[in-house]
SEVO-291666 format. One record per atom (N, C-alpha, C, O): residue in three letters; x, y, z. Coordinates in pm, whole numbers, padded with zeros to 5 digits, always signed. Layout:
REM residues N
ALAXYZ ...
REM end
This chain:
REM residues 180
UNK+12260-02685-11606 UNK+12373-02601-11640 UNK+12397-02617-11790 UNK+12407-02724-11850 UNK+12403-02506-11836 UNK+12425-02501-11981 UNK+12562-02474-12062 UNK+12568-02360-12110 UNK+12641-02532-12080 UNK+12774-02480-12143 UNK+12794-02484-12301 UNK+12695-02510-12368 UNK+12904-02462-12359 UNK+12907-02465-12484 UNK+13059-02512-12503 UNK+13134-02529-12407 UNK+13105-02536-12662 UNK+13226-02634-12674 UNK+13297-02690-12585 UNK+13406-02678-12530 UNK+13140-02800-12584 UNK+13206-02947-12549 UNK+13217-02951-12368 UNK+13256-03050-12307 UNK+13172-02813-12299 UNK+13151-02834-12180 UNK+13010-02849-12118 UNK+12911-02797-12170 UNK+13005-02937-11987 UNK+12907-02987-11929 UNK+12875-03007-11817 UNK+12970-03029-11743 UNK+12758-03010-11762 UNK+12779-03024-11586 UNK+12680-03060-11536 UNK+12589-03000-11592 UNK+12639-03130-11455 UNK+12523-03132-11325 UNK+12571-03067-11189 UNK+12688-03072-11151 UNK+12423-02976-11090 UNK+12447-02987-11023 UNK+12327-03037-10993 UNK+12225-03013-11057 UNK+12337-03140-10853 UNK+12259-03157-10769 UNK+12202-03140-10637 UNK+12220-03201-10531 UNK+12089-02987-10691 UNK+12037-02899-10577 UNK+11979-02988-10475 UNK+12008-02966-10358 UNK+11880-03111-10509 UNK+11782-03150-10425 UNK+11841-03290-10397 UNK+11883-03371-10480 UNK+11835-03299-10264 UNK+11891-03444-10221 UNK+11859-03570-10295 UNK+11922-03673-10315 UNK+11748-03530-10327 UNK+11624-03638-10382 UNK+11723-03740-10501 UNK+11766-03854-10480 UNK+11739-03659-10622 UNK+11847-03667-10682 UNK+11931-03808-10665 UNK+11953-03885-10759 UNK+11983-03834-10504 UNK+12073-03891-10481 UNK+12014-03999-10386 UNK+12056-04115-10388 UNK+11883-03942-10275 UNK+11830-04048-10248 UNK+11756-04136-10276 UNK+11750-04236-10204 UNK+11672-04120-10402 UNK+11592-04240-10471 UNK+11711-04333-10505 UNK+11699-04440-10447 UNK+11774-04328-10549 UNK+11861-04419-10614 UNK+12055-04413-10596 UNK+12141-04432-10682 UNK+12063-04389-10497 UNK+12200-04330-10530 UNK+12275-04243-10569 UNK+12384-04200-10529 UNK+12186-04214-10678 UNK+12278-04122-10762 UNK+12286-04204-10913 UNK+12362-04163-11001 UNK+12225-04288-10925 UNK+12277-04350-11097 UNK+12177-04291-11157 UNK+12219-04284-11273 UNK+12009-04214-11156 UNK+12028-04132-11265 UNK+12078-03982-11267 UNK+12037-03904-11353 UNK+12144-03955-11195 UNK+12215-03824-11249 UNK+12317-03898-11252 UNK+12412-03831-11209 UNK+12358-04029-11288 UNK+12504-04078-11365 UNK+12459-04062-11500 UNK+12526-04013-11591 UNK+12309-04120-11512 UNK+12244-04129-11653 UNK+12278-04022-11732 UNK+12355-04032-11827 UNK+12207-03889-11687 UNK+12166-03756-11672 UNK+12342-03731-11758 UNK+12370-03727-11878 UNK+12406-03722-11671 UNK+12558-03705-11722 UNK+12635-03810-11841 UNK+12710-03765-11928 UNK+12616-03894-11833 UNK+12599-04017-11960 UNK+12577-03967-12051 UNK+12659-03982-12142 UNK+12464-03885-12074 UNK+12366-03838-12196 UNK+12446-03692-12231 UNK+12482-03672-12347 UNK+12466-03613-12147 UNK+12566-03498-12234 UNK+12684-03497-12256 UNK+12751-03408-12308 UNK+12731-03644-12199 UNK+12883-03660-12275 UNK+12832-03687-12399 UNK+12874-03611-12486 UNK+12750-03777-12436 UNK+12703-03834-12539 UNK+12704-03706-12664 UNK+12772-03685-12764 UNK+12582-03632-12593 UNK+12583-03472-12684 UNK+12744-03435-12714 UNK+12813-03427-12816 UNK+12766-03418-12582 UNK+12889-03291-12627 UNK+13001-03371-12719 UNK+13108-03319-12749 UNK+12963-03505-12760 UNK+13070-03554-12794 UNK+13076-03512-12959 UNK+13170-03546-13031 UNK+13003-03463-12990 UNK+13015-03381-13155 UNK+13091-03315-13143 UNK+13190-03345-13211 UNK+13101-03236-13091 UNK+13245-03118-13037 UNK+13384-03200-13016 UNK+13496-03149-13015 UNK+13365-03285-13006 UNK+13495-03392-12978 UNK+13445-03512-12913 UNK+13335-03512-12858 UNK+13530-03628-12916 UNK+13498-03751-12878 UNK+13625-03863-12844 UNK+13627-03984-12824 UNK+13736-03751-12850 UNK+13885-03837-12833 UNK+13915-03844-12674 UNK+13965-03941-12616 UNK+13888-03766-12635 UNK+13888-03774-12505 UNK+13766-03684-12354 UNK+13677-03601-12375 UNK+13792-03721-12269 UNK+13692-03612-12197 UNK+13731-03650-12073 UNK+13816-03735-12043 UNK+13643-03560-11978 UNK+13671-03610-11819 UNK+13566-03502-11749 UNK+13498-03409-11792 UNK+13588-03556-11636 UNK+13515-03503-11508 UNK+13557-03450-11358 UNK+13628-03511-11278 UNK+13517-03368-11347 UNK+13582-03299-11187 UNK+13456-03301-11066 UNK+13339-03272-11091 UNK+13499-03333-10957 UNK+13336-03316-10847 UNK+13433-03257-10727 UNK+13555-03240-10716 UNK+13366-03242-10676 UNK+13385-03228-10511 UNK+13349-03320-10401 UNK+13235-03367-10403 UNK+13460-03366-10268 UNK+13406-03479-10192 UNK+13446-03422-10062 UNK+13537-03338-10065 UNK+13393-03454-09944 UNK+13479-03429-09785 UNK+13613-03478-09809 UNK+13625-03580-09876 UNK+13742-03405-09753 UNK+13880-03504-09781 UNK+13899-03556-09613 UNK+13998-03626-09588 UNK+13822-03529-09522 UNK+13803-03620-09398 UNK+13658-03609-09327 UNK+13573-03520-09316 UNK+13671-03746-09285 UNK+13541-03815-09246 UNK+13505-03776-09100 UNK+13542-03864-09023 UNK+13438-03659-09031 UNK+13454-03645-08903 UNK+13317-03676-08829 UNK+13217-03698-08898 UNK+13312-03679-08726 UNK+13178-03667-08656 UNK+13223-03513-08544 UNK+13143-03466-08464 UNK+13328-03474-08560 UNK+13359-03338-08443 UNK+13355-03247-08522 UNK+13364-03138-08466 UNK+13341-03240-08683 UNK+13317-03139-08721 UNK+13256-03014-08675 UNK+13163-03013-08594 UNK+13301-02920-08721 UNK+13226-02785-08581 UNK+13053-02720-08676 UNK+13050-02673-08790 UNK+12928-02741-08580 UNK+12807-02751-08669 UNK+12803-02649-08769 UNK+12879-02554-08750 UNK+12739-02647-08863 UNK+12723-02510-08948 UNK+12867-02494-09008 UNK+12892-02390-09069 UNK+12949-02575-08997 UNK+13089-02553-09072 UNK+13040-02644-09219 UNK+12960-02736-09200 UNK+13075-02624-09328 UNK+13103-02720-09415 UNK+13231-02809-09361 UNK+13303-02780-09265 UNK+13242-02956-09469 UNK+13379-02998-09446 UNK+13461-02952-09534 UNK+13405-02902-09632 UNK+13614-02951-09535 UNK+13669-02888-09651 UNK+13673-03004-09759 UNK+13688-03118-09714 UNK+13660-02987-09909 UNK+13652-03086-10024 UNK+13763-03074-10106 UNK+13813-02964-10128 UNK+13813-03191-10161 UNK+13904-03213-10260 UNK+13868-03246-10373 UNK+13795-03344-10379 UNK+13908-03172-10508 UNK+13865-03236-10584 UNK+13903-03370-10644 UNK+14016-03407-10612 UNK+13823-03466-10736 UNK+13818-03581-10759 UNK+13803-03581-10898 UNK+13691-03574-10948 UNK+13943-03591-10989 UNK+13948-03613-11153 UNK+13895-03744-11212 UNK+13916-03852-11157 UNK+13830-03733-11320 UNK+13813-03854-11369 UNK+13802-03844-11522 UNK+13703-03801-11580 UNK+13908-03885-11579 UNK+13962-03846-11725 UNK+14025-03993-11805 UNK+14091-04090-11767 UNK+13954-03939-11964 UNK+13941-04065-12010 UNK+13983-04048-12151 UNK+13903-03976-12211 UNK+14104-04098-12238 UNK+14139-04095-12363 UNK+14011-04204-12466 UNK+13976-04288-12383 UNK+13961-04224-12553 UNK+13876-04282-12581 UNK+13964-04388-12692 UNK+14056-04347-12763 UNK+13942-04455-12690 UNK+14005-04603-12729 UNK+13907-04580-12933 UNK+13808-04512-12958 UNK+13989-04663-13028 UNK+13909-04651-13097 UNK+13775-04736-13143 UNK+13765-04857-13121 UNK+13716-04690-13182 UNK+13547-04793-13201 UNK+13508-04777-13065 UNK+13464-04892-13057 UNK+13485-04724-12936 UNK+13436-04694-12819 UNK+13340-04573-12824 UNK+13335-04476-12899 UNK+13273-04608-12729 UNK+13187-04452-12698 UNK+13225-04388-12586 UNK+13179-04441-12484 UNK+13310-04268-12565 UNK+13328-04216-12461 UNK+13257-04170-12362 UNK+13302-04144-12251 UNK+13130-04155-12401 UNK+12973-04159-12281 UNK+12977-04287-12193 UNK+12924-04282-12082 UNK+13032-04390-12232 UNK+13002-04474-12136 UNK+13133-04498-12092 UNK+13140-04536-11975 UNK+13208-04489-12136 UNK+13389-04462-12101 UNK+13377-04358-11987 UNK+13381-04398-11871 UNK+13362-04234-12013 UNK+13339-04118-11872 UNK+13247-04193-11797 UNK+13312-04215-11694 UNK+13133-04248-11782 UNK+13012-04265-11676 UNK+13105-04344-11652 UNK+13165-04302-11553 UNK+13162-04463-11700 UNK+13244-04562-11584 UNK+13336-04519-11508 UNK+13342-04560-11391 UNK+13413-04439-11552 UNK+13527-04339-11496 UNK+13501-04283-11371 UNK+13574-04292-11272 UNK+13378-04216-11381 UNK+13324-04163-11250 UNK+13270-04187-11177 UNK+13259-04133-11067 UNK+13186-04344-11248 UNK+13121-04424-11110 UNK+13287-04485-11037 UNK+13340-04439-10936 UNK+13323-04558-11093 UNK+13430-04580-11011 UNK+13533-04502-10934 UNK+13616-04556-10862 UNK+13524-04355-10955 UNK+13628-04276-10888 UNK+13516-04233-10765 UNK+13544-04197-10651 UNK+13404-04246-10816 UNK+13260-04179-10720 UNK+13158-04231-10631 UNK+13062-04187-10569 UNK+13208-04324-10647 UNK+13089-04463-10588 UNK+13157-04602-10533 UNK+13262-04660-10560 UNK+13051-04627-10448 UNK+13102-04680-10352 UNK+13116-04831-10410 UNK+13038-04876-10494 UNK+13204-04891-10367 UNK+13236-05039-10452 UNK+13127-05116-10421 UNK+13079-05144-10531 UNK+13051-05174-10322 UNK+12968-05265-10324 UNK+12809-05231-10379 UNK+12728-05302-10438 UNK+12805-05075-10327 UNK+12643-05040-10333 UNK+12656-04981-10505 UNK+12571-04966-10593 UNK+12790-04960-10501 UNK+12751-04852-10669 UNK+12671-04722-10624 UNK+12673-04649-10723 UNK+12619-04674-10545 UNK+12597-04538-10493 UNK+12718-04429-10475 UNK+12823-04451-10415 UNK+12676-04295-10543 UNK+12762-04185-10540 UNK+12802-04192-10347 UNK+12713-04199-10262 UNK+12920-04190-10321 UNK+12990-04153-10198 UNK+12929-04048-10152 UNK+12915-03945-10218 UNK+12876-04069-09996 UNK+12839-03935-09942 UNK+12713-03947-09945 UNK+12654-03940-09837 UNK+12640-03966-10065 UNK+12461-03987-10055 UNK+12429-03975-09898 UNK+12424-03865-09842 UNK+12408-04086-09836 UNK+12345-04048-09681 UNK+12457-04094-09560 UNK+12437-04170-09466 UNK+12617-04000-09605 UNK+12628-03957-09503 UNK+12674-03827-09428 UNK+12725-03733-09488 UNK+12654-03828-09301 UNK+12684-03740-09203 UNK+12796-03604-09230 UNK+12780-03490-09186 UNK+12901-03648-09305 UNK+12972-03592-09391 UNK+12970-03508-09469 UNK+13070-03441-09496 UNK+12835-03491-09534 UNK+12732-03460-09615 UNK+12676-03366-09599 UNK+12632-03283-09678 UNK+12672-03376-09453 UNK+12574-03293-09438 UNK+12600-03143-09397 UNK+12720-03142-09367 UNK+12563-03046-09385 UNK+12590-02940-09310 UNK+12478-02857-09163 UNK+12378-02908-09113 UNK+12518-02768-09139 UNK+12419-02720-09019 UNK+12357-02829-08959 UNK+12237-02825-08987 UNK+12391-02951-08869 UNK+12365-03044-08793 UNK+12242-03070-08881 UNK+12131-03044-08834 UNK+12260-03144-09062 UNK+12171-03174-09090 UNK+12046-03144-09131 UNK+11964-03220-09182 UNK+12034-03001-09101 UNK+11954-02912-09191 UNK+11950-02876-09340 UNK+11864-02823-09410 UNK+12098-02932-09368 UNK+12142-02860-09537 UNK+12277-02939-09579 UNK+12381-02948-09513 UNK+12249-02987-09697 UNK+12353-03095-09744 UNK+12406-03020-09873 UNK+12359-02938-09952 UNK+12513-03079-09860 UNK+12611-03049-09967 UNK+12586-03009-10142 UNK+12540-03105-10205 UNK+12601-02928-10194 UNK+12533-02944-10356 UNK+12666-03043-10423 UNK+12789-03038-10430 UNK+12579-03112-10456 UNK+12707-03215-10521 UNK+12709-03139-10663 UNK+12632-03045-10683 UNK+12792-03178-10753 UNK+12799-03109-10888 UNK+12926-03164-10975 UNK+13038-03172-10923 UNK+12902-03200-11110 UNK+12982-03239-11212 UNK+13045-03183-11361 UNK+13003-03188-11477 UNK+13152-03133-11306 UNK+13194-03056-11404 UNK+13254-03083-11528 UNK+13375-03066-11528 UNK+13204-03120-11633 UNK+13305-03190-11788 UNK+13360-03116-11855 UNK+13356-02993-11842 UNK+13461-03215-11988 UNK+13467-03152-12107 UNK+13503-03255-12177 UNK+13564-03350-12128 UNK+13461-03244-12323 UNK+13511-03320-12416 UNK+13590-03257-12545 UNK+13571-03140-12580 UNK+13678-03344-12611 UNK+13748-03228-12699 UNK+13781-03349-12797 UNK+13759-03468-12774 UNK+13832-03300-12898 UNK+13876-03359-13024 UNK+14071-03244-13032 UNK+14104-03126-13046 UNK+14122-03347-13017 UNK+14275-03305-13017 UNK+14313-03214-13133 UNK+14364-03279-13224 UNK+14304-03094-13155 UNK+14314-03009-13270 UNK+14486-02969-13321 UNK+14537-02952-13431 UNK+14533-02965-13201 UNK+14679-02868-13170 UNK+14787-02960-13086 UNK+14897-02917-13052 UNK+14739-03098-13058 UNK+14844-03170-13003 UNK+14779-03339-13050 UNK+14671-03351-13107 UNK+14851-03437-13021 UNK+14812-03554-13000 UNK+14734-03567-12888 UNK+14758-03501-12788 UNK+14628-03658-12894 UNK+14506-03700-12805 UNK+14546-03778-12677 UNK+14517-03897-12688 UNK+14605-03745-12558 UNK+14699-03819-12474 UNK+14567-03758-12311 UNK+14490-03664-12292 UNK+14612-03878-12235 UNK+14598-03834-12104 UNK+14619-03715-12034 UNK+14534-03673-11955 UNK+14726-03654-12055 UNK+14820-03524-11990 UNK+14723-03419-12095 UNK+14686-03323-12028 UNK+14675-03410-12234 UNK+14587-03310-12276 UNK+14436-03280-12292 UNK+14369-03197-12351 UNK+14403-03434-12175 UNK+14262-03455-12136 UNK+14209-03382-11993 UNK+14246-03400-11877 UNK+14084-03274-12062 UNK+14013-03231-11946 UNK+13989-03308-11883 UNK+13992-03426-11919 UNK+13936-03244-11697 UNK+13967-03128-11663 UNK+14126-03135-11648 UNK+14185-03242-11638 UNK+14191-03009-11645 UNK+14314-02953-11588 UNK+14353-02955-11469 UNK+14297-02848-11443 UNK+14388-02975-11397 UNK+14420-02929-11236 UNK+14550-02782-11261 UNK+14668-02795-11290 UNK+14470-02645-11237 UNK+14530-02528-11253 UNK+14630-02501-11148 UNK+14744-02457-11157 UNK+14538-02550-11012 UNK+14683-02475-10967 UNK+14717-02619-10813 UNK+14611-02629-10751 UNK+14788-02682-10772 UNK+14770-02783-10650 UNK+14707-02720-10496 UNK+14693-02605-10453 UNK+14688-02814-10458 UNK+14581-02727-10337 UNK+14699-02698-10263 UNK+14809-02751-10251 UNK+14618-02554-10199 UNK+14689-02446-10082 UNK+14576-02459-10023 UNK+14463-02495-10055 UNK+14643-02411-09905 UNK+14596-02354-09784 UNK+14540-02182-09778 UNK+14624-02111-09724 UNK+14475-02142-09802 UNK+14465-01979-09752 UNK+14387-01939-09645 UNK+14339-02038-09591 UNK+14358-01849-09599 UNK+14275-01798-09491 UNK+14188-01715-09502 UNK+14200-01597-09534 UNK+14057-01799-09463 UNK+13968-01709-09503 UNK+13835-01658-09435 UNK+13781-01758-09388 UNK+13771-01566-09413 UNK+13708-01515-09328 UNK+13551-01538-09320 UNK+13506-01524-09434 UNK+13491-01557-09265 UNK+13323-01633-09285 UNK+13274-01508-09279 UNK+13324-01422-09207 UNK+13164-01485-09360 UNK+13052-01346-09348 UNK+12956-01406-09378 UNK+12890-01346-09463 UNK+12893-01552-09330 UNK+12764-01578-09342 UNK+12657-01551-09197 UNK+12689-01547-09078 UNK+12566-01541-09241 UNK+12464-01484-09131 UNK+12504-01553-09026 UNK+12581-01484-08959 UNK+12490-01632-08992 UNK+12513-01683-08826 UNK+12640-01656-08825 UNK+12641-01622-08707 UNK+12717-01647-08847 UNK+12862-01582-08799 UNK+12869-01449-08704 UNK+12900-01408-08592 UNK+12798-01400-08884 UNK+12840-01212-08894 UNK+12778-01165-08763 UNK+12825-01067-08705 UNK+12659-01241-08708 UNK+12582-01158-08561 UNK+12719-01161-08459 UNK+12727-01069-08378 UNK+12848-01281-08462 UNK+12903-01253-08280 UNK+13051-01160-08395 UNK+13099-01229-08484 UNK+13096-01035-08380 UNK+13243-01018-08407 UNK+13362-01094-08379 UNK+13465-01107-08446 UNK+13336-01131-08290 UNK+13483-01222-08242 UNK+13493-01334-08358 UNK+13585-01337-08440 UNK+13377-01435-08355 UNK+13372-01507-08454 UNK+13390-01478-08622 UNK+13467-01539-08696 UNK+13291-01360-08661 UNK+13316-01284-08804 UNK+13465-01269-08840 UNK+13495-01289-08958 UNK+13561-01238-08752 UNK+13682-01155-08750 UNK+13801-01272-08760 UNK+13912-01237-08800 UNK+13781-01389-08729 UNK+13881-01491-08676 UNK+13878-01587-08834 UNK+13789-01662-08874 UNK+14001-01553-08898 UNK+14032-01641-09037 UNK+14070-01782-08997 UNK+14153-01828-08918 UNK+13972-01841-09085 UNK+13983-02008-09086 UNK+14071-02064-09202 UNK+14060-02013-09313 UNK+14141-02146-09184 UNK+14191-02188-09291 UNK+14118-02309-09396 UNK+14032-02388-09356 UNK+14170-02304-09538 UNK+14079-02321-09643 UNK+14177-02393-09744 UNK+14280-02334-09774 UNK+14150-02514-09797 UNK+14249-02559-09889 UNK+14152-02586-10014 UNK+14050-02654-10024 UNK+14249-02477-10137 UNK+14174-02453-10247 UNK+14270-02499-10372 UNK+14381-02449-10394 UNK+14225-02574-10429 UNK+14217-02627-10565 UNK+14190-02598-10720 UNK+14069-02616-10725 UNK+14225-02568-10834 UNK+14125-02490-10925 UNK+14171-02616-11094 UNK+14262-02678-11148 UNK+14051-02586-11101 UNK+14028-02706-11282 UNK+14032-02612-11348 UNK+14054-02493-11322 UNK+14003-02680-11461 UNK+13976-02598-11582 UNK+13909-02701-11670 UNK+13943-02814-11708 UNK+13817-02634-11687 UNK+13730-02775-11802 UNK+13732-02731-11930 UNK+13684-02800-12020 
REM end
């Protein structure tokens, strides 16, 4: 993913990604374009992902779970490098305390269509240099735009769309929005 002033992101299409190792080099991977983007600014930065916000095994198959997002935002101290300031930020908001593996890696949770198709994990940044205010927590990306709601919303993916009854019947959906 390619962004510009000072924004940044991974996603991670292929499980692989997460099962060789956890997930610490696409911590690396993300390490390294805070690093970049930090020419654009370096006072502060942060990170947004997506996680399951409950752990089920009755989940209904072929459903995703619904996700919350997960901030991880960091004022940069002076003489620090905020590349390794954010990567700590997010291993610890993201990973599991004993293994240090990204949350979710291999589980069930994870997964979708009874295990046929897992979740795209993905990391959304920004870094900035305080132009128009003082460099504070409260003016460190990401934003949280709007608090999560509830709305209702209707599935039109292929295995649905074949039964009507199912196509037609609104599920509810709790949505969240950043701003990086």
């Amino acid at each position: 993913l390619i962004c510009f002033c000072g924004n940044f992101g991974v996603l991670l299409l292929n499980p692989s990604w997460l099962n060789i190792d956890g997930g610490r080099t696409a911590l690396d991977v993300l390490e390294k374009m805070v690093n970049v983007t930090m020419m654009r600014g370096a006072q502060s930065g942060g990170v947004v992902t997506f996680e399951p916000t409950q752990y089920s095994a009755t989940r209904s198959p072929g459903k995703p779970p619904p996700l919350r997002g997960v901030r991880s935002r960091v004022v940069n101290a002076k003489r620090t490098d905020l590349s390794k300031g954010v990567r700590h930020k997010v291993a610890k908001d993201n990973c599991e305390r004993l293994t240090g593996n990204l949350r979710g890696w291999n589980k069930s949770e994870y997964n979708i269509n009874n295990g046929g198709g897992r979740l795209v994990k993905g990391f959304f940044g920004h870094t900035r240099f305080a132009t128009s205010s003082k460099a504070s927590f409260d003016g460190t990306h990401p934003h949280r735009w709007s608090e999560r709601r509830a709305y209702n919303m209707y599935s039109f993916g292929s295995s649905s769309a074949s039964s009507i009854s199912t196509a037609t019947r609104p599920h509810s959906v709790g949505v969240e929005n950043y701003i990086t």
